[in-house]
GUBAMI-948284 format. One record per residue (C-alpha): x, y, z. Coordinates in steps of 0.5 Angstrom, whole numbers, padded with zeros to 4 digits, always signed. Each point is the difference from the previous one (the first is absolute). Example, Ala and Ser with C-alpha at 12.3 -4.5 7.8 and 13.67 -1.06 7.14 Angstrom:
BEGIN
+0025-0009+0016+0002+0007-0002
***
This chain:
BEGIN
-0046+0018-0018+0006-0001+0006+0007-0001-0004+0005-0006+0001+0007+0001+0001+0007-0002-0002+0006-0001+0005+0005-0004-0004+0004-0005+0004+0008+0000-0002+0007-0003+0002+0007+0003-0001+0002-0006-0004-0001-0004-0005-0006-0003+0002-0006+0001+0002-0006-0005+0003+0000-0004-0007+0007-0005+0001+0004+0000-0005-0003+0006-0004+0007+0004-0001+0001-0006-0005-0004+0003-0005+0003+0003-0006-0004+0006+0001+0001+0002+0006+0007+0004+0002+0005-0002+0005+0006+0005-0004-0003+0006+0004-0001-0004+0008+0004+0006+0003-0001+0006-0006-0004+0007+0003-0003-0002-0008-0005-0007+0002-0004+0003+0006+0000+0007-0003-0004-0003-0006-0004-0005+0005-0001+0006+0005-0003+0004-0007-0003-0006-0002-0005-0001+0006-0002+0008+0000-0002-0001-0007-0004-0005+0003-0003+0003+0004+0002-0005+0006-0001+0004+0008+0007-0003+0001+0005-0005+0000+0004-0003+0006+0006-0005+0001+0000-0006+0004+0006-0002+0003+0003-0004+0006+0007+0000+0003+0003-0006-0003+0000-0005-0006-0005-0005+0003+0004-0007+0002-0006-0005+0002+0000-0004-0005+0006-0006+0000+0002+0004+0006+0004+0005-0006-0001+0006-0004+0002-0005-0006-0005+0000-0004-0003+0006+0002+0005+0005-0002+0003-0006-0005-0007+0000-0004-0002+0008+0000-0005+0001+0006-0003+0006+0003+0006+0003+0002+0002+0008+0002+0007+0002-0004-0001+0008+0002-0003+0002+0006-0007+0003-0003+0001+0007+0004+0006+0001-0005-0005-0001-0006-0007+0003+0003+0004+0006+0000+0002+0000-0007-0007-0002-0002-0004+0006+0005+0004+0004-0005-0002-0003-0007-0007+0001+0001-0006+0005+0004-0004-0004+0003+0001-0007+0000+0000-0003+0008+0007-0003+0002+0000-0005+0006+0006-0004+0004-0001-0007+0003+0003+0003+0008+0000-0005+0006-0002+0001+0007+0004-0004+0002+0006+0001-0001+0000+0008-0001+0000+0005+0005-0006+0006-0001+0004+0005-0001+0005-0003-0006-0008-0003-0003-0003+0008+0002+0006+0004-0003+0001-0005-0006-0008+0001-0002+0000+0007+0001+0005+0002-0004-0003-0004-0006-0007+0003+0000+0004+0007+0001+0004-0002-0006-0005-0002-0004-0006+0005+0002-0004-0005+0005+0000-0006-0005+0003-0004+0005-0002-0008+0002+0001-0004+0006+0000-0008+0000+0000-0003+0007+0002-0006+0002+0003-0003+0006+0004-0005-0003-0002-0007+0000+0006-0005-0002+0007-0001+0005+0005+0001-0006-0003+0007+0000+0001+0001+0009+0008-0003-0001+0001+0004-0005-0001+0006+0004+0004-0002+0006-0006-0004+0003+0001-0008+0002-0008+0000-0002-0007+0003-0001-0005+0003+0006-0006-0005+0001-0005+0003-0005-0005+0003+0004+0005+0003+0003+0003+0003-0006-0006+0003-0002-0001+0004+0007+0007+0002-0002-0002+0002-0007-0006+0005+0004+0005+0003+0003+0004+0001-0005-0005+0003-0004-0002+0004+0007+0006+0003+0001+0001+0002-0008-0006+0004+0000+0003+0004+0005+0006+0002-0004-0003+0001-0006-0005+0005+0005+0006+0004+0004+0000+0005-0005-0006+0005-0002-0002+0003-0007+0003+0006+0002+0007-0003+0004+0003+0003-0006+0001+0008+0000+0006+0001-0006+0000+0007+0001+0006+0003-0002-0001+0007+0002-0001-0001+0008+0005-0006-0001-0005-0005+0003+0000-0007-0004-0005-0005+0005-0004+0002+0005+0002-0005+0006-0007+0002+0004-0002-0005-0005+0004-0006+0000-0002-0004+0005+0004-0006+0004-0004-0007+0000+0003-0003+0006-0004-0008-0002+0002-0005+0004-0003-0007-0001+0001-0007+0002+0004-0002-0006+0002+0008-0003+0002+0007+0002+0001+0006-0003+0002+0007+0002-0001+0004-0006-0001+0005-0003+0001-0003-0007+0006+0004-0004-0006+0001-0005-0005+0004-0001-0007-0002-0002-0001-0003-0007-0006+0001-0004-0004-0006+0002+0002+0001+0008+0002-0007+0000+0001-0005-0007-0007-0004-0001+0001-0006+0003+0000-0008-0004+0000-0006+0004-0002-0008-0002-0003-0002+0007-0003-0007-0001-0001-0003+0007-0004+0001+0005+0005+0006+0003+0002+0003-0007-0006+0002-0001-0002+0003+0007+0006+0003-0002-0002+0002-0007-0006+0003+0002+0002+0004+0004+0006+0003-0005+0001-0002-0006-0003+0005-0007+0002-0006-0005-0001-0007+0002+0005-0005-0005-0004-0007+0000+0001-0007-0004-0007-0003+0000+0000-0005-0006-0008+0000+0000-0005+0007+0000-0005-0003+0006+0008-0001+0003+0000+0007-0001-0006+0002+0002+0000-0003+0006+0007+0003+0002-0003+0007-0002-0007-0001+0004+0004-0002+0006+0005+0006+0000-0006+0004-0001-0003-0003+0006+0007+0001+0004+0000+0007-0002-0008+0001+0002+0002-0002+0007+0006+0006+0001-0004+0004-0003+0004+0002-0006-0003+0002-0007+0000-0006-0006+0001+0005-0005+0007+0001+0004+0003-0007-0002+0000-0003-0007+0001-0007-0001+0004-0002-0006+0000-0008-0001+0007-0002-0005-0002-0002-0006+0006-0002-0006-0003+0002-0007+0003-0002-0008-0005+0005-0005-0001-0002-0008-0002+0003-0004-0004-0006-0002-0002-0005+0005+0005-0004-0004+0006+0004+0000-0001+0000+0008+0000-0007+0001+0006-0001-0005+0003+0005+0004-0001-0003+0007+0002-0007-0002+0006+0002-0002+0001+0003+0006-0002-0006+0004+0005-0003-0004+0005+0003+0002-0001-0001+0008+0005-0004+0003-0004-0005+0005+0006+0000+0005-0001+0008+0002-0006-0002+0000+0000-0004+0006+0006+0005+0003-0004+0006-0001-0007-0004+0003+0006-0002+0005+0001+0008+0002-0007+0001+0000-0003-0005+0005+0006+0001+0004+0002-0008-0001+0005-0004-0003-0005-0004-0005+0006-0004-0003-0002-0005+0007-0007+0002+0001-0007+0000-0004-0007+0001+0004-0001+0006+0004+0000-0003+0007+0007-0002-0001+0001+0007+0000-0002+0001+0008+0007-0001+0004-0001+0001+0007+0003+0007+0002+0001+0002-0007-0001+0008+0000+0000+0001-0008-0004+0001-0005-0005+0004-0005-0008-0003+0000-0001+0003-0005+0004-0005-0005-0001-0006+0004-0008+0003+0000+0001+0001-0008+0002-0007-0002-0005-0003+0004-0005+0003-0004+0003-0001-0006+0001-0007+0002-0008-0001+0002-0002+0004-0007+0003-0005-0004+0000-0006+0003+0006-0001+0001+0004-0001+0006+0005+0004+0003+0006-0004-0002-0002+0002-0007-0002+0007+0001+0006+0002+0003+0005-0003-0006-0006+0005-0005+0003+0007-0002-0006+0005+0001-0005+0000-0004-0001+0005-0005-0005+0004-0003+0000-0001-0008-0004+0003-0005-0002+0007-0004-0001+0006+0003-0007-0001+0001+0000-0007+0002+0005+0002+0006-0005+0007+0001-0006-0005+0001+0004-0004+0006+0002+0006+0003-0006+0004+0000-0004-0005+0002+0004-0001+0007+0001+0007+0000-0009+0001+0001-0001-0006+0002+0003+0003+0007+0007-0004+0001+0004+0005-0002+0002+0008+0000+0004-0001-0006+0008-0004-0001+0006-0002+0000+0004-0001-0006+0007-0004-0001+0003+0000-0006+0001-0007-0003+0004+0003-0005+0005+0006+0001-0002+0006-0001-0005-0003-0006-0006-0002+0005+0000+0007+0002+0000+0003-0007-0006-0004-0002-0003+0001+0005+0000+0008-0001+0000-0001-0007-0007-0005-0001-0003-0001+0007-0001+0006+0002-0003+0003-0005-0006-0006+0000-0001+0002+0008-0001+0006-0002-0004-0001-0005-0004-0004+0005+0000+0006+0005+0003-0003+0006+0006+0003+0000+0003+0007+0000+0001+0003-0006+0006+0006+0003+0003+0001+0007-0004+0004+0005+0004+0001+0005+0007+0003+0002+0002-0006+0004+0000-0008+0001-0006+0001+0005-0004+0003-0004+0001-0004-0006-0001-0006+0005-0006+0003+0003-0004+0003-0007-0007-0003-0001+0000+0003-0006
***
């Protein structure tokens, strides 16, 4: 039987995707810029068994919502206090297996800074490395990085293709045997075999070649979350990993099916690309237990992050606006689908209607292991999905119970993997089991 995968979802601060879990007693904000918290987070997960983790990020505190970042920064949303290159590093040399994934623009960065950056983490970390790609779809993020706004979004899509077009270059200009070291005859690298990779877009160039050899993987596996009609083209031409938000398993699986058929029309291989919808679980030892957990939670929950951090996702200040038709400014550029997509669903799933949709924290899974077991065996079979990803909803007590209650029943069940198979990231991602 295939096995599912585990990517979990983090953020270098003290929330995650559940507003105004950092409140909890149990969770631990002491050791925000401690080597210790993403040592022991980075362990957790490889005692998991997870495929990998990666970190979202954006390039500034979101400002959307009453035109400030007040209640955003004021009330603890989802902020990025250390630059995750720093920490993948330190969690590459916690662990042997586990997958390290950056969110990185396409945007903003030039090929050859993203190329040189992620060449290095999978030479440090033994091909374990991970590429988030966005292409950025909020003006604060633009005027932070010197632009007075964003590209129109197809357009930053095209840009994203070269991006990754001129990247893949880089990381090719050296061959296997580029690298001699041979002390004797005094020959340290064979130039024969570094090659310049002279890409010249509409939007991009780069010479090459990289200052860094070739990496265990070649080129980092490659996540991206693309929800329109163009994201997906661009997802099913390159993505490996696919983060996605459905709130409903035929929401999913139609989004999977359609990748599929996207896939199917370039001629690339399913098995290439697995798709992993988020899911945000509270595990009990008994259904009880998990209800009482997951209540206190929900209590703690401050409405006003909420609306803020809705706010940042549908790129809209919803302190003045309440239906998704209000969303739609003539000439805007920004905007992610898939949130918008994801409250749609949730509002037409529970009948309710947008305005109230968008003012709910996102619903958690709470039950035993077994119970948490059956939701997502029954999507993992069912065919709307390869596996998912996890946010912790409480740090770091999500991922231990995790590891230390719902493996095992998935194992138990035997659909999901019992050791690690391979060396790198992409084999792990890629084993069938």
């Amino acid at each position: 039987m295939p096995h599912m995968h585990l990517v979990a979802y983090l953020k270098a601060g003290p929330n995650t995707s559940y507003p105004s879990s950092w409140r909890h007693p149990a969770s631990t904000l002491d050791d925000l810029f401690s080597y210790d918290r993403w040592e022991h987070m980075a362990r957790t997960m490889e005692a998991g068994l997870f495929d990998g983790c990666f970190f979202a990020d954006g390039l500034g505190i979101p400002d959307l919502y009453k035109g400030g970042y007040d209640d955003y920064l004021g009330r603890g949303g989802q902020l990025t206090l250390v630059d995750p290159m720093v920490l993948l590093p330190i969690m590459a040399r916690a662990t042997k297996h586990l997958g390290l994934g950056v969110t990185l623009s396409t945007s903003f960065m030039a090929p050859y800074v993203i190329a040189r950056y992620l060449a290095s983490l999978d030479l440090m970390s033994g091909g374990r490395a991970a590429w988030n790609v966005v292409t950025t779809g909020r003006d604060f993020e633009a005027r932070n990085c010197g632009f007075d706004g964003l590209a129109p979004k197809d357009q930053r899509y095209d840009m994203a293709d070269e991006v990754l077009e001129a990247c893949d270059g880089l990381w090719r200009s050296w061959e296997d045997e580029a690298l001699v070291l041979d002390r004797e005859s005094g020959r340290f690298a064979d130039p024969t075999k570094v090659h310049r990779v002279n890409y010249k877009g509409r939007y991009v160039s780069t010479e090459g070649p990289l200052t860094i050899p070739r990496s265990p993987q070649v080129r980092p596996v490659l996540m991206q979350a693309g929800s329109s009609p163009r994201g997906r083209q661009f997802a099913a031409r390159w993505a490996e990993a696919i983060f996605c938000t459905p709130a409903t398993k035929a929401d999913a699986k139609a989004y999977r099916d359609d990748l599929h058929a996207r896939m199917d029309a370039i001629g690339r291989p399913r098995a290439e690309c697995a798709v992993l919808p988020s899911v945000s679980l509270v595990l009990g030892e008994t259904e009880s237990i998990a209800r009482e957990k997951a209540a206190h939670l929900e209590s703690l929950v401050d409405p006003e992050l909420v609306i803020a951090s809705s706010s940042w996702s549908v790129v809209a200040d919803l302190s003045r606006i309440d239906t998704p038709e209000a969303m739609d400014t003539p000439g805007s550029n920004q905007g992610v689908q898939g949130h918008r997509d994801r409250m749609m669903q949730v509002a037409k799933d529970k009948g309710i209607s947008f305005a109230e949709a968008v003012r709910r924290p996102r619903a958690l899974l709470a039950g035993t292991p077994a119970q948490v077991a059956d939701m997502m065996e029954d999507w993992f079979t069912g065919g709307a999905c390869d596996g998912f990803i996890l946010p912790p909803t409480l740090w770091p007590g999500t991922f231990e119970d995790v590891a230390r209650m719902l493996v095992p029943e998935l194992q138990r069940r035997g659909i999901y993997r019992k050791a690690y198979k391979g060396k790198t990231m992409r084999e792990n991602l890629r084993d069938q089991g």
